[in-house]
PDBQT receptor file of N, H, CA, C and O in Angstrom, charges set to zero:
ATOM      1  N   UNK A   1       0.845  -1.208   0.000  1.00  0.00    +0.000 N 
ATOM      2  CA  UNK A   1       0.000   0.000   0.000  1.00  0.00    +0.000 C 
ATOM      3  C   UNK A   1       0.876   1.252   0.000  1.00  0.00    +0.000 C 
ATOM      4  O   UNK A   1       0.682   2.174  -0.793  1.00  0.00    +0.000 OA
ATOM      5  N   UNK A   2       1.914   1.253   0.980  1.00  0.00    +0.000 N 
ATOM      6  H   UNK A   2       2.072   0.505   1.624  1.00  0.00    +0.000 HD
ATOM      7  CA  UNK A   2       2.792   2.736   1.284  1.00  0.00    +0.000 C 
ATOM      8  C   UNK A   2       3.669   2.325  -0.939  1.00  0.00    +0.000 C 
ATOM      9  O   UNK A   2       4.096   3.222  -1.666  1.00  0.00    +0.000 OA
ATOM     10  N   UNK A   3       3.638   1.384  -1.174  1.00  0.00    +0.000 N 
ATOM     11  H   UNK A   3       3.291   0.656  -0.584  1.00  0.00    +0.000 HD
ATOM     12  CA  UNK A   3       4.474   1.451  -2.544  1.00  0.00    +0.000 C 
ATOM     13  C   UNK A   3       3.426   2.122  -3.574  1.00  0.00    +0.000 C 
ATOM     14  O   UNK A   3       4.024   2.546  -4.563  1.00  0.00    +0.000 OA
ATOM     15  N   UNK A   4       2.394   2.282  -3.612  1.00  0.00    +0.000 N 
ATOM     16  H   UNK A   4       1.908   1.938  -2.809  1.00  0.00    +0.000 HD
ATOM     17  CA  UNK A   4       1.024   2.738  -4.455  1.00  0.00    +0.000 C 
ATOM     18  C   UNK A   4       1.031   3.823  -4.108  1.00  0.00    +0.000 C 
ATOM     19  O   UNK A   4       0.792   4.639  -4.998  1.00  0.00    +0.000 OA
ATOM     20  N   UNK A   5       1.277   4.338  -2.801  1.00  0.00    +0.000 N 
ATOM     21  H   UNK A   5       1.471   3.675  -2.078  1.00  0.00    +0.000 HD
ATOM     22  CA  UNK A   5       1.200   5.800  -2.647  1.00  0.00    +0.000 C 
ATOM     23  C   UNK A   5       2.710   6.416  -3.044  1.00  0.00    +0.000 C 
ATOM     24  O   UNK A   5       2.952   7.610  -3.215  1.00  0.00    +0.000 OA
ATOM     25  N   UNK A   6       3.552   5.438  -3.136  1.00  0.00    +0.000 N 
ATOM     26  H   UNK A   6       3.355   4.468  -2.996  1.00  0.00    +0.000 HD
ATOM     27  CA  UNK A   6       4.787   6.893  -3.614  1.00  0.00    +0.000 C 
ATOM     28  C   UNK A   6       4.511   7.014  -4.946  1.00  0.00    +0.000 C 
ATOM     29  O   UNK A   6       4.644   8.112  -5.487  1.00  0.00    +0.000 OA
ATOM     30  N   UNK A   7       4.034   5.758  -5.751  1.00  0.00    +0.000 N 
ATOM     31  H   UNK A   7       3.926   4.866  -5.312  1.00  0.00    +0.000 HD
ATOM     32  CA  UNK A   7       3.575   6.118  -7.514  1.00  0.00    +0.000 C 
ATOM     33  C   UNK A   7       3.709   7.475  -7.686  1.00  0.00    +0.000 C 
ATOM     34  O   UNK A   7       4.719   8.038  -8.107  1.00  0.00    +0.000 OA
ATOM     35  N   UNK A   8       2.494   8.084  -7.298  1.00  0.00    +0.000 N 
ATOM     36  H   UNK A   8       1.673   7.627  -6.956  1.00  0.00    +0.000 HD
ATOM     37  CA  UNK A   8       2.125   9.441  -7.828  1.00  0.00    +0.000 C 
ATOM     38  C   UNK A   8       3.733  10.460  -7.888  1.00  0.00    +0.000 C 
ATOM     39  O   UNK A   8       4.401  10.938  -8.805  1.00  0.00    +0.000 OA
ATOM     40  N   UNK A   9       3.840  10.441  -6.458  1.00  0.00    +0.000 N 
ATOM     41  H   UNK A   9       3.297  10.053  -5.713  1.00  0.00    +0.000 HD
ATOM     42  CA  UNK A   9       5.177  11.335  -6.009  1.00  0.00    +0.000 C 
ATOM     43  C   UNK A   9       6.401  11.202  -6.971  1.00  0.00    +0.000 C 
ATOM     44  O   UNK A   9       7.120  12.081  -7.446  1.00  0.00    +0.000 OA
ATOM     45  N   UNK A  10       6.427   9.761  -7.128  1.00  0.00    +0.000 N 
ATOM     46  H   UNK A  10       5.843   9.047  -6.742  1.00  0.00    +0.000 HD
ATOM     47  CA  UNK A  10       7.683   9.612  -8.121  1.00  0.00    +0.000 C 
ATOM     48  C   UNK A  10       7.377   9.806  -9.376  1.00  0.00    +0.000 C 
ATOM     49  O   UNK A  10       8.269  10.121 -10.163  1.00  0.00    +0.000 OA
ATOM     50  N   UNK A  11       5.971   9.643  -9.826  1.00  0.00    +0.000 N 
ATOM     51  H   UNK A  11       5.247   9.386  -9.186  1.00  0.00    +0.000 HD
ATOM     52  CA  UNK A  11       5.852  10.150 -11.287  1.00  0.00    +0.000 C 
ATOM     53  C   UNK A  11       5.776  12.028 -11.716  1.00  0.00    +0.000 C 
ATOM     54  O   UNK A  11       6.191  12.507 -12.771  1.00  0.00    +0.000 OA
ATOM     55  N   UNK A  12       5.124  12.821 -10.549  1.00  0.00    +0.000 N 
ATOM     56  H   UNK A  12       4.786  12.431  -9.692  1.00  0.00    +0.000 HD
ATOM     57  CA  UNK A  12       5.417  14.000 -10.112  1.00  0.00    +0.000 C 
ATOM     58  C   UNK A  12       6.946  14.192 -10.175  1.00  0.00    +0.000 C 
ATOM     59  O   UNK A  12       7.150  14.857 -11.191  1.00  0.00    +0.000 OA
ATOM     60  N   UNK A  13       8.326  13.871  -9.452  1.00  0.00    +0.000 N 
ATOM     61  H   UNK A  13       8.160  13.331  -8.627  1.00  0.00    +0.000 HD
ATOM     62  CA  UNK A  13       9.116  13.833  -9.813  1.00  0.00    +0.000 C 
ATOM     63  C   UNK A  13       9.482  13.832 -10.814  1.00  0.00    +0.000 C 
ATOM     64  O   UNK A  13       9.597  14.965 -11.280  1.00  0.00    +0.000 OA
ATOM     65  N   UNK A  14       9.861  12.725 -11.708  1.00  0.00    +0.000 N 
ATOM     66  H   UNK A  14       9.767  11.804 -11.330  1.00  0.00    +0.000 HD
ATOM     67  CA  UNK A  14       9.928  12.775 -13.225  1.00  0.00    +0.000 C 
ATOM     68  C   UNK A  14       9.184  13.755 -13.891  1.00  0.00    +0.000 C 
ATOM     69  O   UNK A  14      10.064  14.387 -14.476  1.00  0.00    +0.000 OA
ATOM     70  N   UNK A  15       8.326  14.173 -14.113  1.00  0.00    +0.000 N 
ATOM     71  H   UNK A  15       7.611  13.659 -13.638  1.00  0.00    +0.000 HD
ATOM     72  CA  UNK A  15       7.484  14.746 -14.534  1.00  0.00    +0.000 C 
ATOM     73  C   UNK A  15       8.774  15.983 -14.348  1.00  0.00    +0.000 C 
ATOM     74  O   UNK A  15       9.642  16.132 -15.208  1.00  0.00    +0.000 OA
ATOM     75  N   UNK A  16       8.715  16.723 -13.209  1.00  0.00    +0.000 N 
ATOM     76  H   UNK A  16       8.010  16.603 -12.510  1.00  0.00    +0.000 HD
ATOM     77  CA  UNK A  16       9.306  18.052 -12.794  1.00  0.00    +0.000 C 
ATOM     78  C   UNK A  16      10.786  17.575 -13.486  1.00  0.00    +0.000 C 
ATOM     79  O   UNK A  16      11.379  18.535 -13.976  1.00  0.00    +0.000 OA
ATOM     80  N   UNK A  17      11.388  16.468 -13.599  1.00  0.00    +0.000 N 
ATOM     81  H   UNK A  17      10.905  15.687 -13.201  1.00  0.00    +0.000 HD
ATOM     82  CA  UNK A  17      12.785  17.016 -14.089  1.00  0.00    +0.000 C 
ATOM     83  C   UNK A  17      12.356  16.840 -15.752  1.00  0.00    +0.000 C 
ATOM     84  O   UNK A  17      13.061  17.326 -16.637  1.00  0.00    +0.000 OA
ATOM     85  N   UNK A  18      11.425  16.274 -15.961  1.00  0.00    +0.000 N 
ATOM     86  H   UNK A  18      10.853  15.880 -15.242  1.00  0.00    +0.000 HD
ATOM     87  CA  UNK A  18      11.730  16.556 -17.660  1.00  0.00    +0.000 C 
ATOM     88  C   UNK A  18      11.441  17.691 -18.444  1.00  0.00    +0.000 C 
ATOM     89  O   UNK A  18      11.527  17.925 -19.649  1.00  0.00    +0.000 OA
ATOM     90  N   UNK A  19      10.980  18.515 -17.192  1.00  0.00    +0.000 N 
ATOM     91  H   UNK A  19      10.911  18.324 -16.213  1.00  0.00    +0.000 HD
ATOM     92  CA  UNK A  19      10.599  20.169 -17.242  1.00  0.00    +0.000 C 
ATOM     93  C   UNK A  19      11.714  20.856 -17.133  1.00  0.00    +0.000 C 
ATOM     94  O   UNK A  19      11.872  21.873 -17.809  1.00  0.00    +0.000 OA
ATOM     95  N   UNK A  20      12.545  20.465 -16.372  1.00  0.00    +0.000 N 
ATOM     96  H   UNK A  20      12.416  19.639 -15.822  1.00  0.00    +0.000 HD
ATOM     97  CA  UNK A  20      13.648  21.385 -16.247  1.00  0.00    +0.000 C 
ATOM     98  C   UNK A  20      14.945  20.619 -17.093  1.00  0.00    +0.000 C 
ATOM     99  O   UNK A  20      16.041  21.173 -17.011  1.00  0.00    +0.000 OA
ATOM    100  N   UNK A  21      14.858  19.623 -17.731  1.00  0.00    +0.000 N 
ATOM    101  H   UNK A  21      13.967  19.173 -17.798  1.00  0.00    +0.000 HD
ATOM    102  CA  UNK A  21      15.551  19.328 -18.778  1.00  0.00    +0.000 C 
ATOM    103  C   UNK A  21      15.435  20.121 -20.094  1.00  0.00    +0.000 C 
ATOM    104  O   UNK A  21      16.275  20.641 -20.828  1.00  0.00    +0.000 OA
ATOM    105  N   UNK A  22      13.758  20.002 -20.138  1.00  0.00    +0.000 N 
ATOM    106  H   UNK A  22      13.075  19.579 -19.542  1.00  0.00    +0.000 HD
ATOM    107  CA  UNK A  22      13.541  20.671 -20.767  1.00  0.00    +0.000 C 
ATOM    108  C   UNK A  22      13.994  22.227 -21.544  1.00  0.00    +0.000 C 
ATOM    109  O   UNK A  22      14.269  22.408 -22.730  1.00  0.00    +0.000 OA
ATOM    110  N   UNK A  23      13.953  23.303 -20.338  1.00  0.00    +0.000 N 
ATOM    111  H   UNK A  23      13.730  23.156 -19.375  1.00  0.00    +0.000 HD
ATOM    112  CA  UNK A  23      14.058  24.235 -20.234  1.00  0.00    +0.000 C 
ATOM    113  C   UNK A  23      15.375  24.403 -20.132  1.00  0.00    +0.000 C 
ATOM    114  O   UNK A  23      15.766  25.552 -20.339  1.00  0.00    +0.000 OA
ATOM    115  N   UNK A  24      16.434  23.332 -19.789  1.00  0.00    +0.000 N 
ATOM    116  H   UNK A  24      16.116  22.399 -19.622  1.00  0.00    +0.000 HD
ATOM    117  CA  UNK A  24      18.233  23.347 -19.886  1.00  0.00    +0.000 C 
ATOM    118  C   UNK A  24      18.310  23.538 -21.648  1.00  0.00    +0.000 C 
ATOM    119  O   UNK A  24      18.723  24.523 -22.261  1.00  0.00    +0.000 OA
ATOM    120  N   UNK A  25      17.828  22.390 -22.144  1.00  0.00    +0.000 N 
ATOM    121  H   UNK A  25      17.493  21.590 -21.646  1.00  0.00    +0.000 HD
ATOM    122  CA  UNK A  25      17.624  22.018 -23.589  1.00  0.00    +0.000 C 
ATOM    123  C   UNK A  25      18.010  23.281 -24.531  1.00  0.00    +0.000 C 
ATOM    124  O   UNK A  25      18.965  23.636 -25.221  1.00  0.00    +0.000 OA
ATOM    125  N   UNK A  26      16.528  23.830 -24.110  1.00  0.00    +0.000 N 
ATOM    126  H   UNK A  26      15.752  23.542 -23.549  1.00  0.00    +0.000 HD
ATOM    127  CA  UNK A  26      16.289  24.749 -24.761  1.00  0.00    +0.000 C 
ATOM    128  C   UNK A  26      17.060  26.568 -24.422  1.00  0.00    +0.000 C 
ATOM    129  O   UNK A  26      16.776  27.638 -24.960  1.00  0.00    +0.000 OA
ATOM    130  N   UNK A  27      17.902  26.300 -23.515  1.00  0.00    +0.000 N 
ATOM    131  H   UNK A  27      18.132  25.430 -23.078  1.00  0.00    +0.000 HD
ATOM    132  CA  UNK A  27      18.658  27.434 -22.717  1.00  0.00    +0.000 C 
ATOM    133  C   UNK A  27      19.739  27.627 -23.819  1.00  0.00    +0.000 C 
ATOM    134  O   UNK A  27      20.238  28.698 -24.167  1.00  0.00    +0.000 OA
ATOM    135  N   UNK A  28      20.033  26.237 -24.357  1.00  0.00    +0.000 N 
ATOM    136  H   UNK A  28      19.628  25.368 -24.075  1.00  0.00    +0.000 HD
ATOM    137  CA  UNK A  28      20.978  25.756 -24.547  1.00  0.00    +0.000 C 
ATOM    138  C   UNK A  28      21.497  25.885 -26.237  1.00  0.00    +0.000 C 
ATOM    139  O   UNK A  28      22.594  25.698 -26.763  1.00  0.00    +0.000 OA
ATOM    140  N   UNK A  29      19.884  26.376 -26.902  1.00  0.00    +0.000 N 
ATOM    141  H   UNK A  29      18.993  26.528 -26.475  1.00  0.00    +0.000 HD
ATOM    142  CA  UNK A  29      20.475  26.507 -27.805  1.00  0.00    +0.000 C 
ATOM    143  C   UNK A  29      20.668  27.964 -28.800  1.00  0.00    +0.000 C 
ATOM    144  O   UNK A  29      21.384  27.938 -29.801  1.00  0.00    +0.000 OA
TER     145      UNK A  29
């Protein structure tokens, strides 16, 4: 049950760095 509840958090995570990959990416060019 506590492993079902970090799902969200860790997909929130990911989520937020492919945003700020994102935004490196694009700093970048």
């Amino acid at each position: 049950d506590s492993f079902m509840n970090d799902i969200p958090i860790f997909c929130n995570k990911l989520y937020v760095l492919m945003l700020d990959l994102e935004d490196t990416y694009r700093l970048q060019e």
